[in-house]
N, CA, C and O atoms as a Maestro MAE file, in Angstrom:
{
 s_m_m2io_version
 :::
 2.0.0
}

f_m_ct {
 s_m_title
 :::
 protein
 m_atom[316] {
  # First column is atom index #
  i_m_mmod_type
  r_m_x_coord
  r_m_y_coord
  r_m_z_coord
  i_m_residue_number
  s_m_chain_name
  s_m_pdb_residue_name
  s_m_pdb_atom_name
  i_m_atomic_number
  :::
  1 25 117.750 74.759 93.681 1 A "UNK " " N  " 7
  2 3 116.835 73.725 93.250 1 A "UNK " " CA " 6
  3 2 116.261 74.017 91.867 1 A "UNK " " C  " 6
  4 15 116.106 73.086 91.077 1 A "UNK " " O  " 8
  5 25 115.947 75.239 91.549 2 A "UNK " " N  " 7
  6 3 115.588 75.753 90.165 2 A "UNK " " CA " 6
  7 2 116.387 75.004 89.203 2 A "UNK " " C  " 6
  8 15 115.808 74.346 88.339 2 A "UNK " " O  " 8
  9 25 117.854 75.042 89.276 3 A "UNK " " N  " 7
  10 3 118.710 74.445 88.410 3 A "UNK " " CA " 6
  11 2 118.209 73.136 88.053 3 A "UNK " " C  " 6
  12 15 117.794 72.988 86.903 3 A "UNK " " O  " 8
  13 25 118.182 72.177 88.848 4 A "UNK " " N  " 7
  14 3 117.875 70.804 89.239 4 A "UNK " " CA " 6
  15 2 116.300 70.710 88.714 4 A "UNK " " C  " 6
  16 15 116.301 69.753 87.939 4 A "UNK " " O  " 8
  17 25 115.337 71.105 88.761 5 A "UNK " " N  " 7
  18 3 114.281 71.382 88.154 5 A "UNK " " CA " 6
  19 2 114.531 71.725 86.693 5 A "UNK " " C  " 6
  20 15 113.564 71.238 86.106 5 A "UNK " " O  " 8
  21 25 115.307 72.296 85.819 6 A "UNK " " N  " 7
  22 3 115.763 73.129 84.734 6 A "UNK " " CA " 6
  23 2 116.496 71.913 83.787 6 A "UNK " " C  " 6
  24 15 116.280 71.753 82.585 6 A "UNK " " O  " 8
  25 25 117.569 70.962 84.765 7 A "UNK " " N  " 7
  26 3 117.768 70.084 84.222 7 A "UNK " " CA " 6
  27 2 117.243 68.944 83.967 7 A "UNK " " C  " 6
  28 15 117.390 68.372 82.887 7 A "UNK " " O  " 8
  29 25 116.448 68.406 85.115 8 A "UNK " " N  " 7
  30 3 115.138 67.616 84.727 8 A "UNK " " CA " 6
  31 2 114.062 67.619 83.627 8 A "UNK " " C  " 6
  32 15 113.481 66.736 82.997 8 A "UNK " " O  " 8
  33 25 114.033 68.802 83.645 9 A "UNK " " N  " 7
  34 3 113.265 69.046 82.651 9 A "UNK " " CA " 6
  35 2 113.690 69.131 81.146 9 A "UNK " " C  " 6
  36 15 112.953 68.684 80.268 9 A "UNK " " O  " 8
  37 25 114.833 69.684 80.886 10 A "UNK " " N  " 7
  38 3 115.486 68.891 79.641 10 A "UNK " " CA " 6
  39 2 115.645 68.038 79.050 10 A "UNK " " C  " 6
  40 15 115.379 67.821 77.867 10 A "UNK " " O  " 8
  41 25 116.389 67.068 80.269 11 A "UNK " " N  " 7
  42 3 116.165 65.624 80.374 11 A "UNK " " CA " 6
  43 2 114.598 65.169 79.932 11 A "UNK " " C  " 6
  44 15 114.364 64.599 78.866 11 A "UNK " " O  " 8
  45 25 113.786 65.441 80.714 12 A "UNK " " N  " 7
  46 3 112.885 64.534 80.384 12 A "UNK " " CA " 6
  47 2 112.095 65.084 78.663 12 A "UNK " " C  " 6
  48 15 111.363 64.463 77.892 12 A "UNK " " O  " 8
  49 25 112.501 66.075 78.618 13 A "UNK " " N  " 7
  50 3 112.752 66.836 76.876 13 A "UNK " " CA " 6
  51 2 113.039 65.384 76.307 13 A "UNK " " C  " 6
  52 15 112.211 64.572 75.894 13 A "UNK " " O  " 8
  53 25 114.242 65.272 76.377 14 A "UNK " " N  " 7
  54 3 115.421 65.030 75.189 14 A "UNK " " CA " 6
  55 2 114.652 63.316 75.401 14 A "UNK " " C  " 6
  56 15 114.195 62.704 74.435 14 A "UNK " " O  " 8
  57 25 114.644 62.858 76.576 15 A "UNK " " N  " 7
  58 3 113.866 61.755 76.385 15 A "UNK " " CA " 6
  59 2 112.607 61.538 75.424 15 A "UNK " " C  " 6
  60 15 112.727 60.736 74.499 15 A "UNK " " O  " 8
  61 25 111.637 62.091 75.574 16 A "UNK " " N  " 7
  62 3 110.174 62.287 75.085 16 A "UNK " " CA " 6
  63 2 110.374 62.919 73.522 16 A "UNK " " C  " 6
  64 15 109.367 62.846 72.818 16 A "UNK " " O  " 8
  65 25 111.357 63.421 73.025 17 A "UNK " " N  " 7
  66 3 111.509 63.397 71.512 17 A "UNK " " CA " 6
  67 2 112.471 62.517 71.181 17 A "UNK " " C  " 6
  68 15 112.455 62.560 69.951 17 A "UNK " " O  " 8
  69 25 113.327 61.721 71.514 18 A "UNK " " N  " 7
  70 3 113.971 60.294 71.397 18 A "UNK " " CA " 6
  71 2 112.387 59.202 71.075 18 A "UNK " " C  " 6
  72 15 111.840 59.060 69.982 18 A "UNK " " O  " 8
  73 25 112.069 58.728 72.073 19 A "UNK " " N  " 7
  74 3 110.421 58.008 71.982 19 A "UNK " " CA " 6
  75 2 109.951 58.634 71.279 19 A "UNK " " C  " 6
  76 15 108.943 57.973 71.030 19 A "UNK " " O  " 8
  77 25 109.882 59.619 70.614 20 A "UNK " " N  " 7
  78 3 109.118 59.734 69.509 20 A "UNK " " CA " 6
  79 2 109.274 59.768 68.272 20 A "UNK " " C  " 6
  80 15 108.438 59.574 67.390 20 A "UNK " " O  " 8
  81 25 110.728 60.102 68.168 21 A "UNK " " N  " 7
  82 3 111.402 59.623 66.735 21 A "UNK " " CA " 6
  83 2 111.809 58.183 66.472 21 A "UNK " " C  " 6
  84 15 112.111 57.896 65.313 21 A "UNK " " O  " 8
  85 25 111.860 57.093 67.558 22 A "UNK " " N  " 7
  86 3 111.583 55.915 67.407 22 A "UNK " " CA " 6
  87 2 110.267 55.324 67.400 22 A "UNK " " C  " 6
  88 15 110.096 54.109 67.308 22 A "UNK " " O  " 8
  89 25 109.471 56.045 67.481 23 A "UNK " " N  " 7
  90 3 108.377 55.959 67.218 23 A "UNK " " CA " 6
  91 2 107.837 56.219 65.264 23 A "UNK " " C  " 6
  92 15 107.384 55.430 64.435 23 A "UNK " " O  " 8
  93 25 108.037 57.070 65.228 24 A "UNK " " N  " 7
  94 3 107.938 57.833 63.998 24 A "UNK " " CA " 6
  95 2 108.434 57.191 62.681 24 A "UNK " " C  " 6
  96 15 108.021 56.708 61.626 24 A "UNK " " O  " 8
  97 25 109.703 57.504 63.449 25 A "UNK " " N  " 7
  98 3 110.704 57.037 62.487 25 A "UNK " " CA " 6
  99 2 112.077 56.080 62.350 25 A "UNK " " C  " 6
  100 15 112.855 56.133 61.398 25 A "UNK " " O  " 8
  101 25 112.175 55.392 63.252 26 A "UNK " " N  " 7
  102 3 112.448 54.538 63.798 26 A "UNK " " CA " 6
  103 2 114.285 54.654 63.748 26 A "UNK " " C  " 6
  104 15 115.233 54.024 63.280 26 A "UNK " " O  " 8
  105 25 114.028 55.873 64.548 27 A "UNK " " N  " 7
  106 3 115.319 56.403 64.700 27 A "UNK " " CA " 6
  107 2 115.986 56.856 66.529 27 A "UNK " " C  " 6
  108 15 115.462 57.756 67.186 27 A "UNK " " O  " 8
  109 25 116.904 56.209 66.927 28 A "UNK " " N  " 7
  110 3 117.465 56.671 68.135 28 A "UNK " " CA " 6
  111 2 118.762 57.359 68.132 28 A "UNK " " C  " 6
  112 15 119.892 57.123 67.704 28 A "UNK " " O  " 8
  113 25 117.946 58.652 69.013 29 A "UNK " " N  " 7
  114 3 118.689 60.081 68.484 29 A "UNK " " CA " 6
  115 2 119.698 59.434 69.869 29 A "UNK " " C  " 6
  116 15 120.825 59.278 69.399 29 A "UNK " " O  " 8
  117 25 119.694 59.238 70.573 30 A "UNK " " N  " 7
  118 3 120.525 58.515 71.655 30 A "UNK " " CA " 6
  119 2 121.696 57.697 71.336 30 A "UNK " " C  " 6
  120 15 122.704 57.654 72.042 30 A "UNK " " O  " 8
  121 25 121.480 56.880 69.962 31 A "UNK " " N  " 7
  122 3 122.139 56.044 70.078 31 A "UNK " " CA " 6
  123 2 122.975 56.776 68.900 31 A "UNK " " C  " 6
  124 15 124.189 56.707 68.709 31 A "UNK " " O  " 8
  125 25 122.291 57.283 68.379 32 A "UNK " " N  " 7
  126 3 123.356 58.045 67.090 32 A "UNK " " CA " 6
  127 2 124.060 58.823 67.387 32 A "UNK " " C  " 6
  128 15 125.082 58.995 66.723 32 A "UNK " " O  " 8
  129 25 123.794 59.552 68.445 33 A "UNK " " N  " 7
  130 3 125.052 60.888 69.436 33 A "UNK " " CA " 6
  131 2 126.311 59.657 69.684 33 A "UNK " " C  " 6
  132 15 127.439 60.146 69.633 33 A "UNK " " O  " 8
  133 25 126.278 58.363 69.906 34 A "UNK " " N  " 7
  134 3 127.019 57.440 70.510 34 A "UNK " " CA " 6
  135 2 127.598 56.786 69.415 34 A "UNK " " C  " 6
  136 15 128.400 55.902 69.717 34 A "UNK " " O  " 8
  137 25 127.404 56.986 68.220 35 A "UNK " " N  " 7
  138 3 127.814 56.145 67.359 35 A "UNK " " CA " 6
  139 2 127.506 54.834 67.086 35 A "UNK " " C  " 6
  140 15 128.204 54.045 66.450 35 A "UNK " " O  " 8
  141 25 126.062 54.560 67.765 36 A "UNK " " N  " 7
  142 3 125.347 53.340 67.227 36 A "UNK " " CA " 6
  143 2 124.526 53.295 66.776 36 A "UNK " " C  " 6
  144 15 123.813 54.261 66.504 36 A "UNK " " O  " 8
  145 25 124.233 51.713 66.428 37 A "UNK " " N  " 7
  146 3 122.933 51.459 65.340 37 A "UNK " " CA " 6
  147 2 121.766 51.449 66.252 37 A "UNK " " C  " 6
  148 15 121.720 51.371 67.480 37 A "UNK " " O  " 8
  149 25 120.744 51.558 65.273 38 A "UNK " " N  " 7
  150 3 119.158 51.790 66.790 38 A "UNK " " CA " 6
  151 2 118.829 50.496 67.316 38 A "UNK " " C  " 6
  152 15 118.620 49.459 66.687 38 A "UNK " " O  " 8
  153 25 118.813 50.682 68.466 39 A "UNK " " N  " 7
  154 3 118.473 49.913 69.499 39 A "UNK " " CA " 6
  155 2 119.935 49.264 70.158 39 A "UNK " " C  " 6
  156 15 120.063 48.199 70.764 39 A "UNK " " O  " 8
  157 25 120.738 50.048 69.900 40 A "UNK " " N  " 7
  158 3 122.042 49.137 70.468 40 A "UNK " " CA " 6
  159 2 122.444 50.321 71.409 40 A "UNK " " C  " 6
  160 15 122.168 51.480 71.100 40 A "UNK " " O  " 8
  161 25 123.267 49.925 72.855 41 A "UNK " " N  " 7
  162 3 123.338 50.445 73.992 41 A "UNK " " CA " 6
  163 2 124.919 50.701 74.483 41 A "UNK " " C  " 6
  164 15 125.746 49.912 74.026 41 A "UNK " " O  " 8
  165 25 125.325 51.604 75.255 42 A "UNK " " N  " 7
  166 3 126.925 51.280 75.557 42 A "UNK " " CA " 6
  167 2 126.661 51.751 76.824 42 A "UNK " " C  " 6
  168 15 125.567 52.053 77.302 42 A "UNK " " O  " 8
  169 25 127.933 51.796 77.411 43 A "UNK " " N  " 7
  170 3 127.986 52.663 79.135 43 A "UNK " " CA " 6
  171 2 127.134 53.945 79.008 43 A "UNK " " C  " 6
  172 15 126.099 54.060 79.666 43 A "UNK " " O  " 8
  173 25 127.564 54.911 78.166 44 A "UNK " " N  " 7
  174 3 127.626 56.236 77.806 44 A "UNK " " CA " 6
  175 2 126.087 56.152 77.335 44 A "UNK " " C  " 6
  176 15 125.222 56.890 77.808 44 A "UNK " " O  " 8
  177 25 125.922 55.500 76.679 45 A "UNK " " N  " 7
  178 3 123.908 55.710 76.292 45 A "UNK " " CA " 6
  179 2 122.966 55.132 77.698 45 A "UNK " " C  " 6
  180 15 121.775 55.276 77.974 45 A "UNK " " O  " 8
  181 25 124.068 54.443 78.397 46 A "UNK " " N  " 7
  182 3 122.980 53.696 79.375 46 A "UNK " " CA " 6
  183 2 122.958 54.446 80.787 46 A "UNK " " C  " 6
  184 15 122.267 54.237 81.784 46 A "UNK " " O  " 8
  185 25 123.932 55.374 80.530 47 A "UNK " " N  " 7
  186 3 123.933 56.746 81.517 47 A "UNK " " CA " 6
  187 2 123.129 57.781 81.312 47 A "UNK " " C  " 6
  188 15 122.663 58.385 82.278 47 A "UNK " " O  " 8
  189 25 122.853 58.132 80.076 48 A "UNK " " N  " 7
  190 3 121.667 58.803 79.368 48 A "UNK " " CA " 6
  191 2 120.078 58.326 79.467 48 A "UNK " " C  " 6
  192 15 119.058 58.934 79.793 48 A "UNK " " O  " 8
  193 25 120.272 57.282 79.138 49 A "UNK " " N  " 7
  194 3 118.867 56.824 79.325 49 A "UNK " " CA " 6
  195 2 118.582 56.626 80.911 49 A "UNK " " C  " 6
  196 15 117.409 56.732 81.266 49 A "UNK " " O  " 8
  197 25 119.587 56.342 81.904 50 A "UNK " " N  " 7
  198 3 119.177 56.666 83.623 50 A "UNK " " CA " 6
  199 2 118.840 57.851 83.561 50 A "UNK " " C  " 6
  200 15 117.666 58.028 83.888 50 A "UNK " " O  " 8
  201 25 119.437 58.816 83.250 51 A "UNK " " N  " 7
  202 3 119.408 59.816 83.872 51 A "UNK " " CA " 6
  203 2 118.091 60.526 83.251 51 A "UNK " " C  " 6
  204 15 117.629 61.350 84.041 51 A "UNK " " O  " 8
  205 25 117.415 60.424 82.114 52 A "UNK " " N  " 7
  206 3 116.000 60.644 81.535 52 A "UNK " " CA " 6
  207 2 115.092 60.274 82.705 52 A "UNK " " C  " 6
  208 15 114.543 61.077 83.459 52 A "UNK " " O  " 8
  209 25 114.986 58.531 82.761 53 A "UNK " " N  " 7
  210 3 114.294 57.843 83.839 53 A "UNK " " CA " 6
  211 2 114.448 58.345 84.949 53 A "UNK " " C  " 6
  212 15 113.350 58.469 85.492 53 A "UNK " " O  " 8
  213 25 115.540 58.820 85.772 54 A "UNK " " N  " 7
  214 3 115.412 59.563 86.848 54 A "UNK " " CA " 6
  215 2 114.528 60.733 87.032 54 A "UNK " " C  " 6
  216 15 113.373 60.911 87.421 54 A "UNK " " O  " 8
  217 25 115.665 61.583 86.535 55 A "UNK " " N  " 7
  218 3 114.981 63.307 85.940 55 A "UNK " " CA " 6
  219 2 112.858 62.927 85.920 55 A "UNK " " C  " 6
  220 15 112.008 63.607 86.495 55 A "UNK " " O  " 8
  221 25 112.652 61.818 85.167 56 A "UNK " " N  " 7
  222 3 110.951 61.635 85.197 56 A "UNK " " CA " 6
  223 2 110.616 61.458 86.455 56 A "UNK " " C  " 6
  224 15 109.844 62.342 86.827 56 A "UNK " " O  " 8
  225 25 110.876 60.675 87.279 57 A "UNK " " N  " 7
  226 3 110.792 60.157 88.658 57 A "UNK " " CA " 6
  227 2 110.714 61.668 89.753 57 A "UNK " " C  " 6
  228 15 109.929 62.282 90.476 57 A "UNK " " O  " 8
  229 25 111.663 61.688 89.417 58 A "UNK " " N  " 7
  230 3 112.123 63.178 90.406 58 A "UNK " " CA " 6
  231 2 110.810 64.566 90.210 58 A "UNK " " C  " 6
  232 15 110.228 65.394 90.911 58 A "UNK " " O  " 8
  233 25 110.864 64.161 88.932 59 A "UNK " " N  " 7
  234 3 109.217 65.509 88.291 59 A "UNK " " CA " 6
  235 2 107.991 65.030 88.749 59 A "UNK " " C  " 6
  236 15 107.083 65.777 89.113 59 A "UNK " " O  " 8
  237 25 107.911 63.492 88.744 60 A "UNK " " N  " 7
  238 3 107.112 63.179 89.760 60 A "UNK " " CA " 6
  239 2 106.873 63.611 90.725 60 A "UNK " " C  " 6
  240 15 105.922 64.355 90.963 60 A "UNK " " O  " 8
  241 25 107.765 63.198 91.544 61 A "UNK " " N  " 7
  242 3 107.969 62.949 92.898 61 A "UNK " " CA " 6
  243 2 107.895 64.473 93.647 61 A "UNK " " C  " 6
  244 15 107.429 64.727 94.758 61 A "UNK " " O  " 8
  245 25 108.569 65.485 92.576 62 A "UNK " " N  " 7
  246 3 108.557 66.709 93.303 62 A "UNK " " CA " 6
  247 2 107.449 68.121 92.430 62 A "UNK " " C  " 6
  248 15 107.735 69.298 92.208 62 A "UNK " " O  " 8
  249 25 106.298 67.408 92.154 63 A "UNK " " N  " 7
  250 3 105.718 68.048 91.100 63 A "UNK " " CA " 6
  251 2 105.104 69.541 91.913 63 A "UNK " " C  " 6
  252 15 105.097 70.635 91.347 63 A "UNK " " O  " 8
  253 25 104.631 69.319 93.274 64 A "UNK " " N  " 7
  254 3 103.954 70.054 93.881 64 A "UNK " " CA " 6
  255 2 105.276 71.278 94.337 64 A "UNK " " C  " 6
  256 15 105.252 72.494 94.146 64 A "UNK " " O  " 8
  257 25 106.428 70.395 95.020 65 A "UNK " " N  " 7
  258 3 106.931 71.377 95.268 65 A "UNK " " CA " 6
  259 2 108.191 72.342 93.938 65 A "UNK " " C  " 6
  260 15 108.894 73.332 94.138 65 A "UNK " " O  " 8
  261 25 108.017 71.542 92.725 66 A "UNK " " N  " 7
  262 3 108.797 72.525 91.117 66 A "UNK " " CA " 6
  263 2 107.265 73.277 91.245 66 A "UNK " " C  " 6
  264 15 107.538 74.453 91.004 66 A "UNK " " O  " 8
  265 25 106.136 73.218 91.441 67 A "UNK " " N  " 7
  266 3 105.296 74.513 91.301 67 A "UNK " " CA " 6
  267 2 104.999 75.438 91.880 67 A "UNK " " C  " 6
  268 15 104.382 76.431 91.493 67 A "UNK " " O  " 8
  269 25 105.572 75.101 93.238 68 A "UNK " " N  " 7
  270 3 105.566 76.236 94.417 68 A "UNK " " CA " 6
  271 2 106.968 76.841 94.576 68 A "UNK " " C  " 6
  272 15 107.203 77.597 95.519 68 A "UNK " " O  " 8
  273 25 108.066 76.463 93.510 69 A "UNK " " N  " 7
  274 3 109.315 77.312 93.578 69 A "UNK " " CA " 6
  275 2 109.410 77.976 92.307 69 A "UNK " " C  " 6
  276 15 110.159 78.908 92.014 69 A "UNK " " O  " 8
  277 25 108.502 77.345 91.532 70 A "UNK " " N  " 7
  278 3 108.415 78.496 89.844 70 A "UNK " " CA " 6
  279 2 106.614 79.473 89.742 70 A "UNK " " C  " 6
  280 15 106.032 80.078 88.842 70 A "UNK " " O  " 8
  281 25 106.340 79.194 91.010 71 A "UNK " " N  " 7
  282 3 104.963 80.166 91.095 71 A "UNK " " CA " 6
  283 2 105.531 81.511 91.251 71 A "UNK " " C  " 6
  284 15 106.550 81.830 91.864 71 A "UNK " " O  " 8
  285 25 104.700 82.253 90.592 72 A "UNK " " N  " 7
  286 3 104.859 83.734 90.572 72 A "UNK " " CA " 6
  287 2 104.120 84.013 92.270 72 A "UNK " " C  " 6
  288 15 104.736 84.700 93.084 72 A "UNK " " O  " 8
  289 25 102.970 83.477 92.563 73 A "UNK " " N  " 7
  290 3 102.357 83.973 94.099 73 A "UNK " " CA " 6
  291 2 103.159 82.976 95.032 73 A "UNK " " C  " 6
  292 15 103.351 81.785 94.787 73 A "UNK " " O  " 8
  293 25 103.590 83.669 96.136 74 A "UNK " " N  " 7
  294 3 104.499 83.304 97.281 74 A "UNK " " CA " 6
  295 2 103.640 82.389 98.281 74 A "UNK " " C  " 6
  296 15 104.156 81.633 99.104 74 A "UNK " " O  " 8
  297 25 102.692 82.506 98.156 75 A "UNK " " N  " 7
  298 3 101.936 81.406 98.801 75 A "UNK " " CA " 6
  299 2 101.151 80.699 98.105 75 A "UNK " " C  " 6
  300 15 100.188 80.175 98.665 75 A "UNK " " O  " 8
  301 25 101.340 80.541 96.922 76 A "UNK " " N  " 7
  302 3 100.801 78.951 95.791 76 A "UNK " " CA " 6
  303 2 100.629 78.470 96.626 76 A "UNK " " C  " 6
  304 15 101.144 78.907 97.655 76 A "UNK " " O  " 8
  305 25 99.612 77.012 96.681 77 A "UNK " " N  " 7
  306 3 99.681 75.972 97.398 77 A "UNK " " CA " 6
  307 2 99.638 75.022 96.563 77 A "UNK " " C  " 6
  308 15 99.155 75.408 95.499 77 A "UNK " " O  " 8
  309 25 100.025 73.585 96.566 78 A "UNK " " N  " 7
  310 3 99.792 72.792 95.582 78 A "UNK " " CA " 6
  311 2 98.440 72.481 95.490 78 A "UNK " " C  " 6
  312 15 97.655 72.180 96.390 78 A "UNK " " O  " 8
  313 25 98.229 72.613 94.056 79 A "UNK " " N  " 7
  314 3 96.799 72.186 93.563 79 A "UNK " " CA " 6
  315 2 96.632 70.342 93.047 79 A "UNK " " C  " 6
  316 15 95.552 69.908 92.646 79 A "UNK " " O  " 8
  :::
 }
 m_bond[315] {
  # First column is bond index #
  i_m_from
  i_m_to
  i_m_order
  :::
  1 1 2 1
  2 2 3 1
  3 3 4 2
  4 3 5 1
  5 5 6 1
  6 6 7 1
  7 7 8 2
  8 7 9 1
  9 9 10 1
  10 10 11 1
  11 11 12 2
  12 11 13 1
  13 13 14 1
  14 14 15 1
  15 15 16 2
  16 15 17 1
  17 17 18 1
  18 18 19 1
  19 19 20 2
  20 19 21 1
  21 21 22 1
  22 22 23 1
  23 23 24 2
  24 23 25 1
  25 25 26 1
  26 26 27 1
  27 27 28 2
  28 27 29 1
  29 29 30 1
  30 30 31 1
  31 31 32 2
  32 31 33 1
  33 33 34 1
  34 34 35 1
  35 35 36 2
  36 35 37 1
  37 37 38 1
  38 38 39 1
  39 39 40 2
  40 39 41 1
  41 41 42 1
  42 42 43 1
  43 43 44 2
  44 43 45 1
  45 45 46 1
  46 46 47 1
  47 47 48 2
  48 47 49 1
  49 49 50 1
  50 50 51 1
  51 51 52 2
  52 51 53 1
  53 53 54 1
  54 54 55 1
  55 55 56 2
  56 55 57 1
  57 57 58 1
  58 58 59 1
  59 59 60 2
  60 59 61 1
  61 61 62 1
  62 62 63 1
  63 63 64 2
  64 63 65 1
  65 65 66 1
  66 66 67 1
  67 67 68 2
  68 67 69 1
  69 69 70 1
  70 70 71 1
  71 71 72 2
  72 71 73 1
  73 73 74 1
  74 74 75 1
  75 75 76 2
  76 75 77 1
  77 77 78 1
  78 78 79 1
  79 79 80 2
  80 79 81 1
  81 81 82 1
  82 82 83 1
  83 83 84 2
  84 83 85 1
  85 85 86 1
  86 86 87 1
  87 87 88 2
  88 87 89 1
  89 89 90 1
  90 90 91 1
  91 91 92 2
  92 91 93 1
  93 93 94 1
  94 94 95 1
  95 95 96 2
  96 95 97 1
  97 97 98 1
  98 98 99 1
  99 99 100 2
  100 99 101 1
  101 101 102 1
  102 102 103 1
  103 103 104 2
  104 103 105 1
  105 105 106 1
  106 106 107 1
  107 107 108 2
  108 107 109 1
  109 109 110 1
  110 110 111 1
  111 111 112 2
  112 111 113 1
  113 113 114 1
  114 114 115 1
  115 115 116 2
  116 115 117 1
  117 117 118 1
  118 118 119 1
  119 119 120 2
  120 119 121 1
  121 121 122 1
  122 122 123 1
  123 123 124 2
  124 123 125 1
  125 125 126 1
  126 126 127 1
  127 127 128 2
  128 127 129 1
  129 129 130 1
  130 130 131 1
  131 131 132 2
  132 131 133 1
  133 133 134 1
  134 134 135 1
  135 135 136 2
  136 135 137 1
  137 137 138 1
  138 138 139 1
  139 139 140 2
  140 139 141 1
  141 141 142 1
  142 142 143 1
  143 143 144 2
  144 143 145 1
  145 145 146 1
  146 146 147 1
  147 147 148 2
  148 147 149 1
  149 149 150 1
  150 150 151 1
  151 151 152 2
  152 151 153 1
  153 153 154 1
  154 154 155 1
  155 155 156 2
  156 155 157 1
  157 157 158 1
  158 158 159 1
  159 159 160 2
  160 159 161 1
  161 161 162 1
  162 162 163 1
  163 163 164 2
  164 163 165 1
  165 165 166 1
  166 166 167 1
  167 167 168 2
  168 167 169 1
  169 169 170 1
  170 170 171 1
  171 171 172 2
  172 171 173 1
  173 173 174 1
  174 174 175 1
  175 175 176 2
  176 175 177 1
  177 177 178 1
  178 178 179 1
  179 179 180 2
  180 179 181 1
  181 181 182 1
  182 182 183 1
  183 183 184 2
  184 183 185 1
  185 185 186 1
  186 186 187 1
  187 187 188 2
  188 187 189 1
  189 189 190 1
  190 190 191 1
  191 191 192 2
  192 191 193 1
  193 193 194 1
  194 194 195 1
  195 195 196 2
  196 195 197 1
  197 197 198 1
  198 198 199 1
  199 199 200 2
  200 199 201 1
  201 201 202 1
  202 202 203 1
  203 203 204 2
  204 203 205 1
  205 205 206 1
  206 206 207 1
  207 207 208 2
  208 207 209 1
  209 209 210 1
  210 210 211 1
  211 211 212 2
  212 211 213 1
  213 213 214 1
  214 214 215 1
  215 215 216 2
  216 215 217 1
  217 217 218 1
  218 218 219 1
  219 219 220 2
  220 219 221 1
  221 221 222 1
  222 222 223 1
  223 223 224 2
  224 223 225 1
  225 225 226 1
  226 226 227 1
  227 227 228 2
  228 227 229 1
  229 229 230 1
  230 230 231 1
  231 231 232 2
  232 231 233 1
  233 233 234 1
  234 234 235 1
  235 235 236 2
  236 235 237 1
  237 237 238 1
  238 238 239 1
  239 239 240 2
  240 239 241 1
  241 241 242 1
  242 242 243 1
  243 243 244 2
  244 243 245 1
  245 245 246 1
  246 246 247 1
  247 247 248 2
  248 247 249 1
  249 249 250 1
  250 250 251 1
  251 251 252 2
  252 251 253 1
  253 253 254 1
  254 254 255 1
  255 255 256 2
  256 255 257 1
  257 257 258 1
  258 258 259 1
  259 259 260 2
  260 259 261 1
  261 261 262 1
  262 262 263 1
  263 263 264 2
  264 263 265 1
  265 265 266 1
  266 266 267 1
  267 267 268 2
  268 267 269 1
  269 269 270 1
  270 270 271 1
  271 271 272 2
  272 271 273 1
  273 273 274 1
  274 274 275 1
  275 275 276 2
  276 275 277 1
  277 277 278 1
  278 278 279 1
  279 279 280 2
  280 279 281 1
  281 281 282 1
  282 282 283 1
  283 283 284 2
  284 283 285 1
  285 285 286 1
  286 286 287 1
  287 287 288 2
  288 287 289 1
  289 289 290 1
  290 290 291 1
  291 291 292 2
  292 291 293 1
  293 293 294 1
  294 294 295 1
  295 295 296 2
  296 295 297 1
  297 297 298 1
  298 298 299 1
  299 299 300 2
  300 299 301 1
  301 301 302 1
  302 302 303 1
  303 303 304 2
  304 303 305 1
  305 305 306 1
  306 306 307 1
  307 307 308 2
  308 307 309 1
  309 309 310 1
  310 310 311 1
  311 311 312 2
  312 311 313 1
  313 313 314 1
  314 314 315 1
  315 315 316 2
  :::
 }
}
């Protein structure tokens, strides 16, 4: 599960500095790995951008228990 936690968390990385360089600078680092212009979408970017939106969902969803499998004390409890 660490893994899966490890990649989520990348993910939701690579998302959250995308939104912010379209923010900034009105640049999509997403769409330029793909060979498009900003704001334009293909299979391959629209698999990327799920899988960001997921990966967030999932950090949600499993926030209590990614802190009770990366706690150093064996009986953390969620706070």
């Amino acid at each position: 599960m660490k893994k899966l936690d490890i990649l989520a968390a990348v993910l939701v990385v690579v998302g959250g500095l995308n939104w912010g360089l379209v923010a900034l600078a009105e640049f999509d680092l997403v769409a330029t790995i793909f060979g498009l212009d900003f704001g334009e979408t293909n299979a391959a970017s629209r698999v990327v951008y799920g899988l960001v939106g997921l990966a967030a969902v999932y950090q949600v969803l499993q926030q209590a228990a990614i802190r009770r499998r990366w706690s150093r004390d064996p009986h953390a409890a969620a706070a």
